[in-house]
N, CA, C and O atoms as a DFTB+ gen file, in Angstrom:
684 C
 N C O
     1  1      23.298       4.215      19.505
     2  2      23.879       4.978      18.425
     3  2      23.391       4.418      17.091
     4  3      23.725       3.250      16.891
     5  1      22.687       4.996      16.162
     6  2      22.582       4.861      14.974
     7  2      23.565       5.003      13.784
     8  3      23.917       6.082      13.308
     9  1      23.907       3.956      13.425
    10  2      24.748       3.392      12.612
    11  2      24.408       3.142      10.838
    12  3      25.213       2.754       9.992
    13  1      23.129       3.463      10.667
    14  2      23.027       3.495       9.577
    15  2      23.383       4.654       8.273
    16  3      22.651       5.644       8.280
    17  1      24.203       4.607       7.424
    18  2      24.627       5.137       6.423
    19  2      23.524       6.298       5.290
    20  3      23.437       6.038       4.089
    21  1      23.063       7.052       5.669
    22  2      22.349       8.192       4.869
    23  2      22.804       8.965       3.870
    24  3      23.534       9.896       4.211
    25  1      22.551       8.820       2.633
    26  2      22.754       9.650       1.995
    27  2      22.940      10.811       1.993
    28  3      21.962      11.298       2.558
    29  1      24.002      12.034       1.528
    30  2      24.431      12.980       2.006
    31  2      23.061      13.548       1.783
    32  3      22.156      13.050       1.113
    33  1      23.057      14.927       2.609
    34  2      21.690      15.375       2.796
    35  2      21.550      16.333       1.316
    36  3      20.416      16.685       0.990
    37  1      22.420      16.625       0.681
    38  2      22.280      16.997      -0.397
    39  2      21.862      16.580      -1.299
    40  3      21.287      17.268      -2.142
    41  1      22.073      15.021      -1.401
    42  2      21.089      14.258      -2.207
    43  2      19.285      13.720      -2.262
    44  3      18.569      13.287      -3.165
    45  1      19.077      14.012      -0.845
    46  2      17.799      13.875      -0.241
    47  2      17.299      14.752      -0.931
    48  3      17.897      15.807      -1.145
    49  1      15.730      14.409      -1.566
    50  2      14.943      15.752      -2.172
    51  2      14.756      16.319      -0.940
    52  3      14.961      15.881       0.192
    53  1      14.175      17.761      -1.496
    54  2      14.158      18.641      -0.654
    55  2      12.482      18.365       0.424
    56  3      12.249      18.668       1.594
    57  1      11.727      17.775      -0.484
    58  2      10.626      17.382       0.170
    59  2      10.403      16.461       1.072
    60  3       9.524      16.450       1.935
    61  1      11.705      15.227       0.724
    62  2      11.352      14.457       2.099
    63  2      12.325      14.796       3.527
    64  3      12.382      14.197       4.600
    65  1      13.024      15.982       3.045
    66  2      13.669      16.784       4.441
    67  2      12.294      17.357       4.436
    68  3      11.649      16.600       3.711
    69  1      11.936      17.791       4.635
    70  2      11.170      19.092       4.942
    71  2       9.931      18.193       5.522
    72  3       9.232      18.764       6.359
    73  1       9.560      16.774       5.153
    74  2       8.164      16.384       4.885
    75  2       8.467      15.396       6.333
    76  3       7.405      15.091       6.875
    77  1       9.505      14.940       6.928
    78  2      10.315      14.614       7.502
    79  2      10.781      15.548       9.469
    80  3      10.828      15.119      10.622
    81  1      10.968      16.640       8.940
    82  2      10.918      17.686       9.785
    83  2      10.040      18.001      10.271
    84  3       9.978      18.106      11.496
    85  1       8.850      18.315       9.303
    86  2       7.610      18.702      10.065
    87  2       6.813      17.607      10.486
    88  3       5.674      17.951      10.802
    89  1       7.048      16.439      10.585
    90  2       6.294      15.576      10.934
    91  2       7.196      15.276      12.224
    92  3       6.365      15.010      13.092
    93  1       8.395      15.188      12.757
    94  2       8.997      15.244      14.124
    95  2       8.562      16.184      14.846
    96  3       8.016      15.950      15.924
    97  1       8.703      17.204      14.451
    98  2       8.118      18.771      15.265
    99  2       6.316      18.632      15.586
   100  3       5.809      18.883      16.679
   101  1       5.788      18.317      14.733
   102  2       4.486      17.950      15.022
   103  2       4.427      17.099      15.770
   104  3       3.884      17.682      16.708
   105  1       4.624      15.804      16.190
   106  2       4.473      14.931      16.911
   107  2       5.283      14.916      18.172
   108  3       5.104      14.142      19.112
   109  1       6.377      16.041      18.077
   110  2       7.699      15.671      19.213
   111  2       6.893      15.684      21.062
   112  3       7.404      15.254      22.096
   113  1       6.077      16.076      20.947
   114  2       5.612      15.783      22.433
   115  2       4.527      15.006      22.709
   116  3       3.851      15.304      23.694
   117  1       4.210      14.020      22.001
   118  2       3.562      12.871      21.879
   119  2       3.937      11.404      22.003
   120  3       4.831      10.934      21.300
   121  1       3.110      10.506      23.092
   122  2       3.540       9.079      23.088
   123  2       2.993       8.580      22.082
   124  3       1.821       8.739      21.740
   125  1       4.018       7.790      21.421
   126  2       3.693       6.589      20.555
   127  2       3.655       7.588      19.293
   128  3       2.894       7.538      18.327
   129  1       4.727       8.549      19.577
   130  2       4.737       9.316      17.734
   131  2       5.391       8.690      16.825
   132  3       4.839       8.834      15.734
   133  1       6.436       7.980      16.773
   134  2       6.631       6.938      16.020
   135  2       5.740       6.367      15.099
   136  3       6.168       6.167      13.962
   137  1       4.683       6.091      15.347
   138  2       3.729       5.360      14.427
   139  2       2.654       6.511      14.020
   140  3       1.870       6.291      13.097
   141  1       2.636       7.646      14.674
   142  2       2.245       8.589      14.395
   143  2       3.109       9.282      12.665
   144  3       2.654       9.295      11.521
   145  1       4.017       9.608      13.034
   146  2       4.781       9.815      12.026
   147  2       5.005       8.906      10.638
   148  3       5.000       9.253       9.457
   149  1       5.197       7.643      11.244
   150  2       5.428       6.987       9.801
   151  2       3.677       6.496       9.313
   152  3       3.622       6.359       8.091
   153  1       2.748       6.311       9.792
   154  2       1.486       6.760       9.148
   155  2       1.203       8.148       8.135
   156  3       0.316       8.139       7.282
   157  1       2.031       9.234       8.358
   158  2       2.292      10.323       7.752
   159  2       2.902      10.576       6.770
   160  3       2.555      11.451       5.977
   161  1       4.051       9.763       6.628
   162  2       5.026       9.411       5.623
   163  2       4.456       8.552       4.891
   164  3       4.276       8.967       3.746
   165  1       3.910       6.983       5.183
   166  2       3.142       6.336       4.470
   167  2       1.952       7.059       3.559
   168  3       1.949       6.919       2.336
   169  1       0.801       7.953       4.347
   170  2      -0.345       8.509       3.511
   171  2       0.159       9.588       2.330
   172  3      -0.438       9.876       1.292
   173  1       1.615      10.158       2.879
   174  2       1.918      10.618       2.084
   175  2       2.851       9.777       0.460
   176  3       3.060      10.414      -0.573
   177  1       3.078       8.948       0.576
   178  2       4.246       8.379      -0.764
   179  2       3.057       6.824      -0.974
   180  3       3.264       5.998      -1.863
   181  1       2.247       6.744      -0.294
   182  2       1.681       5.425      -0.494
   183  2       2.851       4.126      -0.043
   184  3       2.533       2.979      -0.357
   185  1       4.158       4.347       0.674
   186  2       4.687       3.723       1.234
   187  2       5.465       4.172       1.974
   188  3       5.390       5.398       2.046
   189  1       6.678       3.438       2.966
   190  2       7.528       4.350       3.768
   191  2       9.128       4.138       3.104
   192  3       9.838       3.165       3.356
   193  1       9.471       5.171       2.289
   194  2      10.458       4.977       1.935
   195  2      11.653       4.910       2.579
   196  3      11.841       5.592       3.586
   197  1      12.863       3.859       1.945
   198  2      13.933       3.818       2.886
   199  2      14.434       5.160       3.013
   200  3      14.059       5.474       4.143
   201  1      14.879       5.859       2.669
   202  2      15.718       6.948       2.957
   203  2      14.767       8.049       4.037
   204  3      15.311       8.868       4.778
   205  1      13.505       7.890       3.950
   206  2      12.550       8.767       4.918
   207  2      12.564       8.194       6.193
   208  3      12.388       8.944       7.153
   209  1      12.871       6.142       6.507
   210  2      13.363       5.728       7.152
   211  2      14.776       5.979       8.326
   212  3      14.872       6.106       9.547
   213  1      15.806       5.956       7.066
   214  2      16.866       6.726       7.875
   215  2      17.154       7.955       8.286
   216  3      18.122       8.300       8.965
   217  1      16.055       8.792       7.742
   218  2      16.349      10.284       7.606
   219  2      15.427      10.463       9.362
   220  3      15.712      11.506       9.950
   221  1      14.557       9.638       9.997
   222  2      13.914       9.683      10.558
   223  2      14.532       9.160      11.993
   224  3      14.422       9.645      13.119
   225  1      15.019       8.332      11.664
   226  2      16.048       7.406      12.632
   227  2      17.261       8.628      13.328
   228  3      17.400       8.858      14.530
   229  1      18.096       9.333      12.100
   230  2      18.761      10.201      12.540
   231  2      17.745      11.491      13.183
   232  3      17.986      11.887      14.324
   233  1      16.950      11.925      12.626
   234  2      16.121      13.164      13.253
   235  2      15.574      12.941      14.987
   236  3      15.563      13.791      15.877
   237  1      15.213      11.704      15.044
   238  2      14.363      11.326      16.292
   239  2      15.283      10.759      17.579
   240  3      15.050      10.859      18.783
   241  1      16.606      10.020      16.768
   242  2      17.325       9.397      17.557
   243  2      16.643       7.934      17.943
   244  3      16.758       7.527      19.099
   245  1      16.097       7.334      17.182
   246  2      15.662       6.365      17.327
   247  2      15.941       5.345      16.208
   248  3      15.638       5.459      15.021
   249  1      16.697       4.136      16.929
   250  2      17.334       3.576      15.972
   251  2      16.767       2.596      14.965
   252  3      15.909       1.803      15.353
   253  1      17.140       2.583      13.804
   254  2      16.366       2.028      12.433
   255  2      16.189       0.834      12.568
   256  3      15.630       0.179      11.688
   257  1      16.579       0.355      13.576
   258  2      16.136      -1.269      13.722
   259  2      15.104      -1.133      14.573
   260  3      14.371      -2.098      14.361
   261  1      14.610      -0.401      15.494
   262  2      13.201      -0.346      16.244
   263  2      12.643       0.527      15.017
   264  3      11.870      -0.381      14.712
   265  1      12.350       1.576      13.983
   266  2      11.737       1.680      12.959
   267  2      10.674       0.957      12.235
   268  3       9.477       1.047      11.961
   269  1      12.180      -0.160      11.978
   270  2      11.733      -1.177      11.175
   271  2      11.005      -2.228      11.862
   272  3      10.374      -2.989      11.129
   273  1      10.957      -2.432      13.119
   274  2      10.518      -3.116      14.417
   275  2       8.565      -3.283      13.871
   276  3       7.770      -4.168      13.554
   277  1       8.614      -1.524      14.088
   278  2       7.265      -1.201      13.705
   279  2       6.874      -1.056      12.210
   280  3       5.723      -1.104      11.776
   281  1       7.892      -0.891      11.563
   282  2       6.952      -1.115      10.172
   283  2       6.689      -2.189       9.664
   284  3       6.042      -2.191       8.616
   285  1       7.126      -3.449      10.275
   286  2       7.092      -4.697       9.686
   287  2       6.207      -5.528      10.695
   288  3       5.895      -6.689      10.429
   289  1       5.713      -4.744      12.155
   290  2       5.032      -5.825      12.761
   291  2       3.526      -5.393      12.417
   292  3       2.603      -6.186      12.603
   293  1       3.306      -4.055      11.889
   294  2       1.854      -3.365      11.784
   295  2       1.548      -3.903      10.151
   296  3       2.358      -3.587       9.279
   297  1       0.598      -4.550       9.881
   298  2       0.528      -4.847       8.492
   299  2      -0.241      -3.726       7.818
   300  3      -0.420      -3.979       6.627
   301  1      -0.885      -2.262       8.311
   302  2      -1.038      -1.435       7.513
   303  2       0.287      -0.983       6.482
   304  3       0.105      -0.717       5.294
   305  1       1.864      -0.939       7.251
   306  2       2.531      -0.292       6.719
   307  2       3.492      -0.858       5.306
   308  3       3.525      -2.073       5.111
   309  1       3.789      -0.493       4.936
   310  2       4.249      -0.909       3.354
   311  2       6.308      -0.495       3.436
   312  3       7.074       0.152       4.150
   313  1       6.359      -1.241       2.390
   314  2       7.994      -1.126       2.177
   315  2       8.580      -0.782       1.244
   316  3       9.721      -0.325       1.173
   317  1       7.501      -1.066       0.104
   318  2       7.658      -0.779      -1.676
   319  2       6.581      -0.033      -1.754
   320  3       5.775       0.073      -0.829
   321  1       6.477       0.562      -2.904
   322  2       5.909       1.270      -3.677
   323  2       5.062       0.620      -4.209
   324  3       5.557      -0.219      -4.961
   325  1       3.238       0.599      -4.154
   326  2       2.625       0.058      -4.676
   327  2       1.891       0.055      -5.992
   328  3       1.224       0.646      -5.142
   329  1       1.445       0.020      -6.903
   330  2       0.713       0.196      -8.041
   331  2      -0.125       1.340      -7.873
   332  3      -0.432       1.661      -6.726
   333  1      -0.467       1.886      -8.676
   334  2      -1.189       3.057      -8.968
   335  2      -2.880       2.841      -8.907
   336  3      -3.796       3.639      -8.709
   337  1      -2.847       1.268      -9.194
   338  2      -4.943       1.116      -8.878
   339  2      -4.564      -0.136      -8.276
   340  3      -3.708      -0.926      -8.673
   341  1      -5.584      -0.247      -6.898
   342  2      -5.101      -1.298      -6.122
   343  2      -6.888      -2.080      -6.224
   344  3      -7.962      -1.479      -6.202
   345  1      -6.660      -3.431      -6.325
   346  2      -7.656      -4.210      -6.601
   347  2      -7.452      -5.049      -5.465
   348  3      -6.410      -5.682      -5.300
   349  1      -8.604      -5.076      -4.528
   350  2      -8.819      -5.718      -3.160
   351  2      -9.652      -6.805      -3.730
   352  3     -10.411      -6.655      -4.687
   353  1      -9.448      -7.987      -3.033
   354  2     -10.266      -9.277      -3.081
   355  2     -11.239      -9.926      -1.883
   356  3     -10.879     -10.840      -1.140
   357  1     -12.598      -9.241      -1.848
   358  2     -12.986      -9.726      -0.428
   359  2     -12.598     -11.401      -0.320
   360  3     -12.234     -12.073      -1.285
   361  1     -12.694     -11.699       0.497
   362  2     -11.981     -13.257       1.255
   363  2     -12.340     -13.786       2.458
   364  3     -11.969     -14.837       2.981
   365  1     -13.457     -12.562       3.027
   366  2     -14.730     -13.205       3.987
   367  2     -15.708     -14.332       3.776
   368  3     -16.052     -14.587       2.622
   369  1     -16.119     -14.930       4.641
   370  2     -16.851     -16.223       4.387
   371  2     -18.027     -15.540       3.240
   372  3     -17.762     -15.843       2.077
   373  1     -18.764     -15.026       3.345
   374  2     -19.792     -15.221       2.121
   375  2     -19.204     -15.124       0.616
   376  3     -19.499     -15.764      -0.393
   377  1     -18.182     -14.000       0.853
   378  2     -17.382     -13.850      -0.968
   379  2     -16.517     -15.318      -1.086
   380  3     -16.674     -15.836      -2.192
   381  1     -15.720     -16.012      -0.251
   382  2     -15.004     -17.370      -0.237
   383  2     -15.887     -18.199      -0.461
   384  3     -15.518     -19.259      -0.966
   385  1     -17.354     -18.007      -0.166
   386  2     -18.414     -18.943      -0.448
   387  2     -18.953     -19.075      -2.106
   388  3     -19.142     -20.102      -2.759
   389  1     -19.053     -18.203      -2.352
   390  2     -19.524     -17.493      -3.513
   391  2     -18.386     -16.960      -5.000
   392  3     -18.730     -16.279      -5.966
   393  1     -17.086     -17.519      -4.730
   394  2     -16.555     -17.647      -5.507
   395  2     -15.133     -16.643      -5.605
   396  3     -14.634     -16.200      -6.639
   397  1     -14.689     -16.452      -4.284
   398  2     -13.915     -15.010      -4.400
   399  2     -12.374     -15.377      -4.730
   400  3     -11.583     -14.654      -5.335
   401  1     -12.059     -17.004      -4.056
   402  2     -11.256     -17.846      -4.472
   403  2     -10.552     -17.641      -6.064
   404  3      -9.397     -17.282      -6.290
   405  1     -11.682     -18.002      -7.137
   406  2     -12.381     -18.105      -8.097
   407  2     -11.169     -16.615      -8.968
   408  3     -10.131     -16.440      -9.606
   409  1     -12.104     -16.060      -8.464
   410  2     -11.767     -13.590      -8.785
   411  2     -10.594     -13.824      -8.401
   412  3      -9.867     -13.110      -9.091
   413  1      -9.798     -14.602      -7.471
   414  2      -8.559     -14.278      -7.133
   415  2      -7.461     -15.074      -8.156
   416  3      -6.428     -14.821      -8.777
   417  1      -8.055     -15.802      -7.998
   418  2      -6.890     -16.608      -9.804
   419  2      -7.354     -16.211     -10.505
   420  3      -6.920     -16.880     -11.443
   421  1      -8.111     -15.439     -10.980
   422  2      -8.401     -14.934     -12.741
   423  2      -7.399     -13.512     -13.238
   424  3      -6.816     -13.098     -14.241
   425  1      -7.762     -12.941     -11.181
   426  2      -6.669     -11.640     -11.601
   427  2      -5.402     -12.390     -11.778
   428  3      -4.717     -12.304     -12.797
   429  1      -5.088     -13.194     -10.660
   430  2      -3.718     -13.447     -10.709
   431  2      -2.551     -13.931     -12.379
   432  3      -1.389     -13.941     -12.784
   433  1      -4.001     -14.258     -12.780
   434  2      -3.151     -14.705     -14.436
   435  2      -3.549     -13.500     -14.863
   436  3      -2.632     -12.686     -14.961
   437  1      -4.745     -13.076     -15.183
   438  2      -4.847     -11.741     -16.322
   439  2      -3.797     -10.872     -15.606
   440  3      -3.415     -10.040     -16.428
   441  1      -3.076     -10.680     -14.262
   442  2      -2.293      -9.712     -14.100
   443  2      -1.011      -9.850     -13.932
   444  3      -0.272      -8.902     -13.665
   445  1      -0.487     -11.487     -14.125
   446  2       0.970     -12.112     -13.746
   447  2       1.147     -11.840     -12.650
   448  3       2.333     -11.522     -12.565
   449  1       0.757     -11.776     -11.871
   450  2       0.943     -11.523     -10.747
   451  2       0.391     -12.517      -9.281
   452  3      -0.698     -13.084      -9.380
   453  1       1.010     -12.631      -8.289
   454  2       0.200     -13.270      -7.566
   455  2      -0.112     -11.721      -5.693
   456  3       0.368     -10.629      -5.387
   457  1      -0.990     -12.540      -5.173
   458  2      -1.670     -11.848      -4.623
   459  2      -0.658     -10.789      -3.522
   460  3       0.456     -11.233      -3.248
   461  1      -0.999      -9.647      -3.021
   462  2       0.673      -8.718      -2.392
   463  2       1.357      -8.369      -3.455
   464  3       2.146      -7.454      -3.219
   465  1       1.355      -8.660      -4.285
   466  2       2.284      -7.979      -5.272
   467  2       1.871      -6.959      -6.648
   468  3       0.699      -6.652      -6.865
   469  1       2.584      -6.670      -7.196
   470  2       2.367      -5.113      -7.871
   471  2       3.065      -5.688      -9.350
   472  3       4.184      -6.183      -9.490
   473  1       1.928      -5.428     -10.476
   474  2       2.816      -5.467     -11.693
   475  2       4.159      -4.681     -12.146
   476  3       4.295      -3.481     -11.906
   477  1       5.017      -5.354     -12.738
   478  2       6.229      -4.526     -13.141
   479  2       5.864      -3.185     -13.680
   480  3       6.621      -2.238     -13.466
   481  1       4.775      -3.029     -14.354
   482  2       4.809      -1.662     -14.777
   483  2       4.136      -0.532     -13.939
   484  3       3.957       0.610     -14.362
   485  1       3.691      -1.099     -12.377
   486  2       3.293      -0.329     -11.398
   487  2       1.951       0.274     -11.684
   488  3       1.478       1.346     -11.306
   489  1       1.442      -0.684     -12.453
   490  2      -0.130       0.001     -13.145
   491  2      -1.186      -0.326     -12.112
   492  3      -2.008       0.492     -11.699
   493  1      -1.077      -1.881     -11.637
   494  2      -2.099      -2.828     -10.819
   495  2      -0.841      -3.125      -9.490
   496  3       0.359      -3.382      -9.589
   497  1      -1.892      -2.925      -8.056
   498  2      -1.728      -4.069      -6.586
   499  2      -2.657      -4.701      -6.838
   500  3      -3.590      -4.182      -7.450
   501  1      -2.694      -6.009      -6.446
   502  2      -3.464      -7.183      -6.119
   503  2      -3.218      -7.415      -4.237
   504  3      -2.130      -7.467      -3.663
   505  1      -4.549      -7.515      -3.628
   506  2      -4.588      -7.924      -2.435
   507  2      -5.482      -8.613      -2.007
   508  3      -6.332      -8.589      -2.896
   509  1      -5.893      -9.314      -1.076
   510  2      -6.834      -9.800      -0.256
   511  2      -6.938      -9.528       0.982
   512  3      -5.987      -9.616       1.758
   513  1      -8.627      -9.005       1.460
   514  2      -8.186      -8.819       3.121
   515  2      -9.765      -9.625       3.307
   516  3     -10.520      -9.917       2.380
   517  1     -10.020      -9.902       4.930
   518  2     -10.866     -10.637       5.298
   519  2     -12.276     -10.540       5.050
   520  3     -13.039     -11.488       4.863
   521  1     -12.658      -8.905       5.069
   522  2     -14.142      -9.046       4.878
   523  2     -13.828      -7.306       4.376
   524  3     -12.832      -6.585       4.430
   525  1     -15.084      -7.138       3.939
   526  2     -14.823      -5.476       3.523
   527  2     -16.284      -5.371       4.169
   528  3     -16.453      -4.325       4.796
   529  1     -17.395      -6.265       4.140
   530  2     -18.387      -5.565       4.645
   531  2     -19.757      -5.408       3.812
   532  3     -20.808      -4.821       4.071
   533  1     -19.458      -5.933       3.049
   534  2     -20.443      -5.652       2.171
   535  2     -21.112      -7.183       1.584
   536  3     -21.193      -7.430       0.381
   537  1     -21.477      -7.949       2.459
   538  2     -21.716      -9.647       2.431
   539  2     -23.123     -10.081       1.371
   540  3     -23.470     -11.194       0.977
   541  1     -23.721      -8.745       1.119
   542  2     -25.040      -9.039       0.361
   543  2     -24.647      -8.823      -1.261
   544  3     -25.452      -8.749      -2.191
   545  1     -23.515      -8.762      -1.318
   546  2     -22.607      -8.527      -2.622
   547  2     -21.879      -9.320      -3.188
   548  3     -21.230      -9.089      -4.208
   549  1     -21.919     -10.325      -2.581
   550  2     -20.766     -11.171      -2.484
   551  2     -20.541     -11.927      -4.050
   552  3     -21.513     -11.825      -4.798
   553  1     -19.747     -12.417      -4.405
   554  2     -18.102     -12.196      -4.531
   555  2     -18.068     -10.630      -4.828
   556  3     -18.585     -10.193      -5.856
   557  1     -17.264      -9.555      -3.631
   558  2     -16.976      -8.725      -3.950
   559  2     -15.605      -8.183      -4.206
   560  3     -14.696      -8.664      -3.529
   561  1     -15.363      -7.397      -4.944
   562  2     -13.737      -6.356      -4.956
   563  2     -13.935      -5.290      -4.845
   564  3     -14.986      -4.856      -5.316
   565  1     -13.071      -4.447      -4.216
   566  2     -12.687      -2.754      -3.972
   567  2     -11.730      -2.689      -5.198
   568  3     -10.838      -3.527      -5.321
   569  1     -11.965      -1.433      -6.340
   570  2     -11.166      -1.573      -7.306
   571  2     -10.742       0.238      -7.056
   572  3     -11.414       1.173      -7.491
   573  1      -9.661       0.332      -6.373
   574  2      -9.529       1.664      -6.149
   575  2     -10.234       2.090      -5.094
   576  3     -10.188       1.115      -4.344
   577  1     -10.887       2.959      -4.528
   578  2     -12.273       3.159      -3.672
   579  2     -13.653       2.664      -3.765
   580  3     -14.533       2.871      -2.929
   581  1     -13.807       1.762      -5.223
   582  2     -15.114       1.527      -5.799
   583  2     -15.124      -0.074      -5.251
   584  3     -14.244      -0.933      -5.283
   585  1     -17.097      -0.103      -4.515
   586  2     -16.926      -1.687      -4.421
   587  2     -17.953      -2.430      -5.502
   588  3     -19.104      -2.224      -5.887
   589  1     -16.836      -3.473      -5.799
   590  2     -18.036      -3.812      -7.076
   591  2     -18.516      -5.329      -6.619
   592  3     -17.733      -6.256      -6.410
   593  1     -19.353      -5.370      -6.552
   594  2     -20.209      -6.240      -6.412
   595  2     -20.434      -7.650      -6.917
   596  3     -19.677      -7.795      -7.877
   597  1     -21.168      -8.811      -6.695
   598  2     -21.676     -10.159      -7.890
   599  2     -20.729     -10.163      -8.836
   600  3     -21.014     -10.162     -10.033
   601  1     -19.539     -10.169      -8.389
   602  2     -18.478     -10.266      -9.915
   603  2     -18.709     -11.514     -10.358
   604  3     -18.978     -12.470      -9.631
   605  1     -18.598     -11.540     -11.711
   606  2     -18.131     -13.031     -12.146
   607  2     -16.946     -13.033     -12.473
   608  3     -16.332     -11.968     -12.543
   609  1     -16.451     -14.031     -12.702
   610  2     -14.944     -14.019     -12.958
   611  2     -14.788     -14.093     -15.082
   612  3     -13.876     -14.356     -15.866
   613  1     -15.777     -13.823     -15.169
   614  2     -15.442     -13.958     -16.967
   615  2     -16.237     -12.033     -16.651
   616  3     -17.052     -11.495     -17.399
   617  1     -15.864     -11.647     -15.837
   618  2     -16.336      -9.775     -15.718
   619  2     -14.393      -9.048     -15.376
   620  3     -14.021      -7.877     -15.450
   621  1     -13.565     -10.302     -15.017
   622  2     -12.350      -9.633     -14.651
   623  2     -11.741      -9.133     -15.885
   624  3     -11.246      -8.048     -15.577
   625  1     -11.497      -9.399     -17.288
   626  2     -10.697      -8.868     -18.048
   627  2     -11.669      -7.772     -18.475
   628  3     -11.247      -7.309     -19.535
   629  1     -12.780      -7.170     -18.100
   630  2     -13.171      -6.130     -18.445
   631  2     -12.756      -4.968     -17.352
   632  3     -12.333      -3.859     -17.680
   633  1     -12.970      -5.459     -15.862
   634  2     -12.235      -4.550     -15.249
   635  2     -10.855      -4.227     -15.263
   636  3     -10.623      -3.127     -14.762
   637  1     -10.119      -4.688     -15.576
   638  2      -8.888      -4.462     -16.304
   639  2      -8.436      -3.642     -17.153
   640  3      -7.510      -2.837     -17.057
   641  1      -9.321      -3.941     -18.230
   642  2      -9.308      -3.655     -19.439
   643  2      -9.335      -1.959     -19.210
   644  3      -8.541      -1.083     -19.552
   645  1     -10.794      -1.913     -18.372
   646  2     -11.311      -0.376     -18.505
   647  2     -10.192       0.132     -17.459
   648  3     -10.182       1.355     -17.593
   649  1      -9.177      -0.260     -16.412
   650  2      -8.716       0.872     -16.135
   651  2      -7.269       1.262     -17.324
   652  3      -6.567       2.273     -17.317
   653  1      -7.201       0.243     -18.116
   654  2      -6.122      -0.045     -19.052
   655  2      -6.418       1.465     -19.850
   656  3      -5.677       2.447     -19.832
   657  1      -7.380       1.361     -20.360
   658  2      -8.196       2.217     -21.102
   659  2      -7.871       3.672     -20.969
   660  3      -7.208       4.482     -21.617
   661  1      -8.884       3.697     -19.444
   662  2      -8.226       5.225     -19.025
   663  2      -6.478       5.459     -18.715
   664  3      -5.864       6.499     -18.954
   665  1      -6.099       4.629     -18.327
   666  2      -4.489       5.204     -18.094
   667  2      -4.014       5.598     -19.620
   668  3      -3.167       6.476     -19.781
   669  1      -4.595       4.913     -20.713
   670  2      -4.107       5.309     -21.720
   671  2      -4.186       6.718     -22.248
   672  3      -3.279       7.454     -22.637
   673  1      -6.003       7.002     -22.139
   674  2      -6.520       8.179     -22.410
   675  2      -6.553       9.557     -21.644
   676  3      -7.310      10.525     -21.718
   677  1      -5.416       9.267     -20.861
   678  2      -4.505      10.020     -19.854
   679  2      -3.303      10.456     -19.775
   680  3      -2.772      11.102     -18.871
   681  1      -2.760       9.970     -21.048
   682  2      -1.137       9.613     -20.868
   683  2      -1.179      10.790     -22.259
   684  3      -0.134      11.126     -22.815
């Protein structure tokens, strides 16, 4: 029995009922839809929100503690809401060789931030993952979809800067 407390459904936007629904019905005769589904919910909000959580738990009959089972043992899946431009830190042996260490404390001060985490104003993620692949580049970052290459670390407050720039000349 699921025991967790949901907000009356009246308060739920109308999109994550609906976004919610069709993602049970789509998957309902499938093994392992569970992770099917909250991959769906994730691509959609850039995380899995709690209330899409419980709203999911009650829809499926599957209780929010096996949910959470899987969203916390798969490290694709997220819990918060991440920043709006996400800056990856390669951290494979040739970029760790070559200075990626280095790129990773320069963001971490130019962005107050340390690495997993998201500035207060939800502008910048900071991450690191093992290799991206691209070893003839090395020290590299993914800044959004873009991989940039031979960074130096006196090149970080310009990448910054310029997405600073455009969010402005956007707003």
């Amino acid at each position: 029995m699921n025991t967790a407390v949901l907000p009356p459904v009246s308060e739920l936007e109308p999109e994550v009922l609906q976004q919610i629904d069709d993602c049970v019905e789509r998957w309902s005769d499938q093994e392992g839809n569970l992770i099917m589904i909250l991959h769906e919910i994730q691509n959609h909000h850039g995380y899995v929100p709690r209330e899409s959580s419980l709203l999911l738990a009650e829809k499926t009959g599957v209780p929010l503690a096996r949910i959470y089972e899987v969203l916390t043992f798969y490290h694709y899946f997220r819990l918060v809401a991440q920043g709006k431009h996400h800056i990856t830190v390669c951290n494979g042996t040739a970029c760790y060789l070559k200075g990626s260490a280095r790129l990773l404390g320069e963001l971490e001060s130019r962005l107050g931030i340390k690495e997993g985490e998201t500035t207060e104003d939800r502008l910048f993620h900071l991450e690191t993952v093992r290799c991206i692949g691209c070893c003839g580049m090395s020290p590299a970052l993914v800044v959004d979809e873009t991989t940039v290459g031979k960074v130096a670390t006196t090149e970080v407050a310009g990448i910054i800067e310029k997405i600073r720039i455009q969010e402005d000349t956007h707003e």
